[in-house]
N, C-alpha and C positions, 0 to 999 in steps of 0.2 A: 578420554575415551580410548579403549584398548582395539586391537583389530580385531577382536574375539567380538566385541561389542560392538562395533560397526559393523560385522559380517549378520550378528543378531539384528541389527536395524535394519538397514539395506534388504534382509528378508523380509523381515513386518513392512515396510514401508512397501515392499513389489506386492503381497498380496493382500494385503488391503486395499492400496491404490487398483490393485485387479477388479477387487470386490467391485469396490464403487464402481468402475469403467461398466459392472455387466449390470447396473443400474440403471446407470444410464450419466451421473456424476462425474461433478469433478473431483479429482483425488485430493484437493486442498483437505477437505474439512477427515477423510480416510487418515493423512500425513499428521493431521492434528491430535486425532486420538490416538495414532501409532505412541507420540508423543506423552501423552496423559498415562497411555498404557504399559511404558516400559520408561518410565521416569519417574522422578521419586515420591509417586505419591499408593496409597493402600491398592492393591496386598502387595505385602512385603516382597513375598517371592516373584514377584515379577519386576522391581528393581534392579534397570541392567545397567542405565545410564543416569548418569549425574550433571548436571548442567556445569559444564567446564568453559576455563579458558580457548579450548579446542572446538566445544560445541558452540560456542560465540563465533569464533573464525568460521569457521564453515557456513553458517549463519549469515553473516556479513557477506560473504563471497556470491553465496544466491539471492542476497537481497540485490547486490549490485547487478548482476546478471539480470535480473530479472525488469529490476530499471534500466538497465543499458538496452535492454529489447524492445520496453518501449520505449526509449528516444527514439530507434529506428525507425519507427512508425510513426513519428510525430516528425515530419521532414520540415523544414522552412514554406513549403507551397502550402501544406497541410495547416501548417499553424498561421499563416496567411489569410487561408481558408476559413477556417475557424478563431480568428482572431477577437471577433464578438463573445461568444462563446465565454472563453477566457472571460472578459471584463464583466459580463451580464451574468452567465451561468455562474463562474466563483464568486462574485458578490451577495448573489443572491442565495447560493448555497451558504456562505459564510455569515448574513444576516439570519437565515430560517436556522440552520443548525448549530451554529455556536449560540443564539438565542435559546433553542430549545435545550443544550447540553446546559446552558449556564441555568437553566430554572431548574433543571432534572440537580444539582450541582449545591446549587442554594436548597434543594428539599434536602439531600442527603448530610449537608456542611454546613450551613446556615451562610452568612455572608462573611467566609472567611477566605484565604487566596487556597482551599485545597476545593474550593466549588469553582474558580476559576480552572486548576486544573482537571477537574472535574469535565466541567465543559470542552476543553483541547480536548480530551482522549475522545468526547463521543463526534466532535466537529468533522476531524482527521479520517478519511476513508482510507482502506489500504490501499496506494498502488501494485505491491504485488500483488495481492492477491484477485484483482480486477485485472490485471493485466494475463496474467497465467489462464482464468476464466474467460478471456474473448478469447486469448486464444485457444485454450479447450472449447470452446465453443462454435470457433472459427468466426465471431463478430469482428474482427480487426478492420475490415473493408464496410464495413455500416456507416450510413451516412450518421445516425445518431453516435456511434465510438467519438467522432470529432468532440462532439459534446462533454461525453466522458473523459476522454485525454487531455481538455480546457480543463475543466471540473478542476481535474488531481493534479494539473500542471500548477494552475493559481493555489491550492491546497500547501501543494509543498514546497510554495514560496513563502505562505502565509505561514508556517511549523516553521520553518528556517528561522523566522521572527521568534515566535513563541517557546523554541527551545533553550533557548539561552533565556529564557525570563520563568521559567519554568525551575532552569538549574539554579536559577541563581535566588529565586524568592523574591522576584519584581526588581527587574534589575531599571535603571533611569528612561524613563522618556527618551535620553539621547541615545543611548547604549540599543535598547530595542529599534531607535530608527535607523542608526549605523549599521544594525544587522540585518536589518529589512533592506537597505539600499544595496548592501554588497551582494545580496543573492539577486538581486534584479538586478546590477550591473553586472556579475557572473553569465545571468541567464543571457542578455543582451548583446554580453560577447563572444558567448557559445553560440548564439545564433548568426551573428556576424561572420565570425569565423567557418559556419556551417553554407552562411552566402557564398562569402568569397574567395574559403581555402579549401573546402568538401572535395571539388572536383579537383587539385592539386593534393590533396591526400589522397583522394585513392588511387590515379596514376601510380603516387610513390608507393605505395602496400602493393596496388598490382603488380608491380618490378618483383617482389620478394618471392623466394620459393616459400614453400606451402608453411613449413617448420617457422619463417621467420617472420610472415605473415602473420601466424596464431599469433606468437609473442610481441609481437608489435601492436595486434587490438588488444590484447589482455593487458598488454603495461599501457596503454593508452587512457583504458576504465578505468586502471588502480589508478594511475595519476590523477587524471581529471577527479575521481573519488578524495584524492589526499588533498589536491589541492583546494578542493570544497570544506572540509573539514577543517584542512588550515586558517579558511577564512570565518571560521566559526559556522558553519551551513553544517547541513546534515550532509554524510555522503554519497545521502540518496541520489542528491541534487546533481550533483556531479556527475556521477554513473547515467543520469537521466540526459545529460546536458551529452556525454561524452557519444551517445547512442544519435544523438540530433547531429552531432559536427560528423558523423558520417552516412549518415541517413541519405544524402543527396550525392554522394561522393562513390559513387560508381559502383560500389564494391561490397552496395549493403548486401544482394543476395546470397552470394560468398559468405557473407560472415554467418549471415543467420544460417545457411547449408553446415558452416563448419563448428557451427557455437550451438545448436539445438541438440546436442546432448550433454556440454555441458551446463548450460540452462536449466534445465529438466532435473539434471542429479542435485546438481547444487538448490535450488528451489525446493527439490523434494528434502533436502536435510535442513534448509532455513525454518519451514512450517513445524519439522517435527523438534529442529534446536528450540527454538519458539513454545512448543506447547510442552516443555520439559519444564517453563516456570510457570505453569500455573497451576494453582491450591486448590485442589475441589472442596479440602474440608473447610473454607471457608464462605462455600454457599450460605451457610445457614446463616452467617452477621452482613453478607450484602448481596445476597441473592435479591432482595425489595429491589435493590440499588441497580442491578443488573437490569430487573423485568422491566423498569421504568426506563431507562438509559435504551433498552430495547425497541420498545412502543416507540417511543420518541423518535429514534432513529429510523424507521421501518414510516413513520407518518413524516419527518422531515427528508428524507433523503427522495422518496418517491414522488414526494410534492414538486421538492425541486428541478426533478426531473423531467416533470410536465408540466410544470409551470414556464423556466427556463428552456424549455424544450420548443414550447408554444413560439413563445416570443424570439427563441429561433428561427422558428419556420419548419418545424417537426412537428408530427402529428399526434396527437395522443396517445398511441401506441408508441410511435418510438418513444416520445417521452419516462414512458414506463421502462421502457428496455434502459434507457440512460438512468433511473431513475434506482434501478433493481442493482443494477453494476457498481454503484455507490453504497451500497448496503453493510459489506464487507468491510470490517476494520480490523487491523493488523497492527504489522508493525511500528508505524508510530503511535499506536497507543500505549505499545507496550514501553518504547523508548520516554515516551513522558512520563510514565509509570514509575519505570525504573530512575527517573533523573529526579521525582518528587522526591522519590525514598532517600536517597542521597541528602538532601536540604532540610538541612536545619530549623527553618524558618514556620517546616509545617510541624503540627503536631501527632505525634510517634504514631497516635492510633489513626489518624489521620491515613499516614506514610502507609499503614499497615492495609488499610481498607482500599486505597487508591490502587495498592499492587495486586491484591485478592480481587476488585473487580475489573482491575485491566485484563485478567487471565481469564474470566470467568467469561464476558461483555464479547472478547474476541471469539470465542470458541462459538457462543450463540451465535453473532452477527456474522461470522465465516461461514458457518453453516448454512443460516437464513441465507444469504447473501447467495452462496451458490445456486440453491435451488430455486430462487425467487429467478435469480441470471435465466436458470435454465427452463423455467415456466414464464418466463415474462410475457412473451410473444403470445400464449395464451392467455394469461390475467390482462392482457391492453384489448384483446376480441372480446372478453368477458364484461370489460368495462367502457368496452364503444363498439356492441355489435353493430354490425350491417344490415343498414336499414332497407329492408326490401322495396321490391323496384315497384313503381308506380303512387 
């Protein structure tokens, strides 16, 4: 990407994302077509950017960002709080929609391991793009968010597992439980750590002058990030974990005062790095594959969320609100996408259909996903009016 070309996006991206704002929208699904529109798909002359090495980095930097933000908001009292949550809501979201992606999976694949992957891409909700969405919407402080933030916490423990058996073509029994246990002992000591060393961390950052503060939380995310990946985890996880070990530690409102415009930039370049891969001309061989993976998602993801909700102690409205907030799927769909394509193990047309409906499945459910976020509060009145008095 040239700076000629990044001066071209950075405009498409501020008025577009304008657009949507006098909508009423969030600029996710705006940052996404920016993407489709000036990336390499018809007409020609509007091909400015090419998915590069460069557009991957930038990519990566707001997907972390954007998980380092909500760690912040998922403190150790918070996740305390919500502790049920976690084990009831992702369980039961992981039985209703890995269920439903695996049948949607076996219609499209028949019973071979690319309906298994099948399944992962539609189970897997985004974090980013749920988390960008409360807070454009300002739900971050909603007693149903706890719900949500369980929901995608157990999610992207459950992917940490699933990535490495994804890359590898069914990797052993042992090999998938070794990678399941390291991110739950990761997450376990990031919370520890978030117990016991939070408020001795921020003391030490509050000492630093302003300059050496930034570069102290910014090389804190990339480590905590590398050292996730080191352990074979995504380094979502990380970036997620790195946002909780300072969350309690005196100095979260400082960081989010001095990180919410890089947040913001970076985010806005990950969505439209993102929609640089995906194929429109191949609706026509898995658009079926899409509309179904669609339905499915839109009847599991909202189920869960008032079903889960219920048994919470939430009310069928907020059920809804949690329920709409999980709608949205992103970047780990794409990342299993792109790790099928890679492996040998599936078959070529297989590889080829898995990436055309990852591209295709995110752009709908992004979309849906926003506006559903932002009508939810009215579809929960619609579906449990108020029963008049007497």
């Amino acid at each position: 990407m040239t700076l000629a070309e990044l001066a071209v996006t950075i405009g498409v991206l501020g008025a577009l994302g304008l657009v949507a704002s006098r909508f009423g929208l969030s600029a996710i699904p705006a940052y996404l077509f920016a993407g489709i529109l000036l990336g390499p798909n018809e007409p020609d002359f509007l091909k400015v950017v090419q998915p590069s090495e460069v557009t991957d980095f930038v990519a990566e930097i707001g997907l972390l960002f954007l998980l380092f933000f909500l760690g912040l908001e998922f403190s150790v009292d918070r996740l305390v709080r919500s502790g049920r949550h976690v084990g009831l809501g992702g369980a039961v979201d992981l039985l209703v929609n890995a269920g439903l992606g695996l049948l949607v999976g076996l219609a499209a694949f028949g019973p071979t391991f690319a309906a298994f992957v099948l399944a992962a891409c539609i189970y897997v909700s985004s974090s980013a793009i749920a988390v960008k969405a409360l807070i454009d919407l300002r739900r971050l402080a909603d007693d149903e968010t706890d719900l949500v933030l369980a929901i995608l916490l157990f999610e992207d423990i459950a992917i940490a597992a699933v990535l490495g058996f994804v890359a590898t073509g069914g990797g052993t029994v042992a090999t998938t439980a070794g990678v399941t246990l390291k991110a739950l002992a990761f997450v376990a000591a990031s919370l520890a750590v978030s117990r016991w060393l939070g408020a001795w961390l921020g003391r030490l950052l509050g000492r630093l002058e302003l300059e050496f503060f930034l570069l102290a939380v910014f090389g804190f995310v990339i480590a905590m990030s590398a050292v996730a990946k080191e352990l074979d985890m995504s380094e979502a996880i990380g970036a997620l974990m790195a946002g909780v070990v300072l969350s309690d530690s005196g100095v979260r409102e400082e960081i989010e005062q001095r990180f919410f415009a890089v947040r913001d930039v970076f985010a806005a370049l990950f969505f439209f790095a993102f929609a640089l891969t995906i194929e429109l001309d191949r609706t026509g061989d898995v658009g079926w594959i899409v509309l179904l993976a669609v339905a499915a998602t839109l009847v599991g993801k909202l189920g869960v969320g008032v079903v889960a909700g219920r048994a919470g102690g939430f009310s069928v409205r907020q059920g809804v609100n949690a329920g709409a907030a999980l709608v949205a799927h992103g970047e780990f769909t794409i990342i299993l996408a792109q790790l099928a394509a890679g492996n040998a193990a599936l078959a070529a047309a297989h590889r080829d259909d898995i990436v055309a409906f990852a591209g295709l499945y995110v752009l709908a459910t992004a979309t849906l996903g926003v506006v559903l976020m932002k009508e939810s509060k009215r579809l929960g009145r619609f579906l449990t009016p108020a029963r008049a008095p007497g």
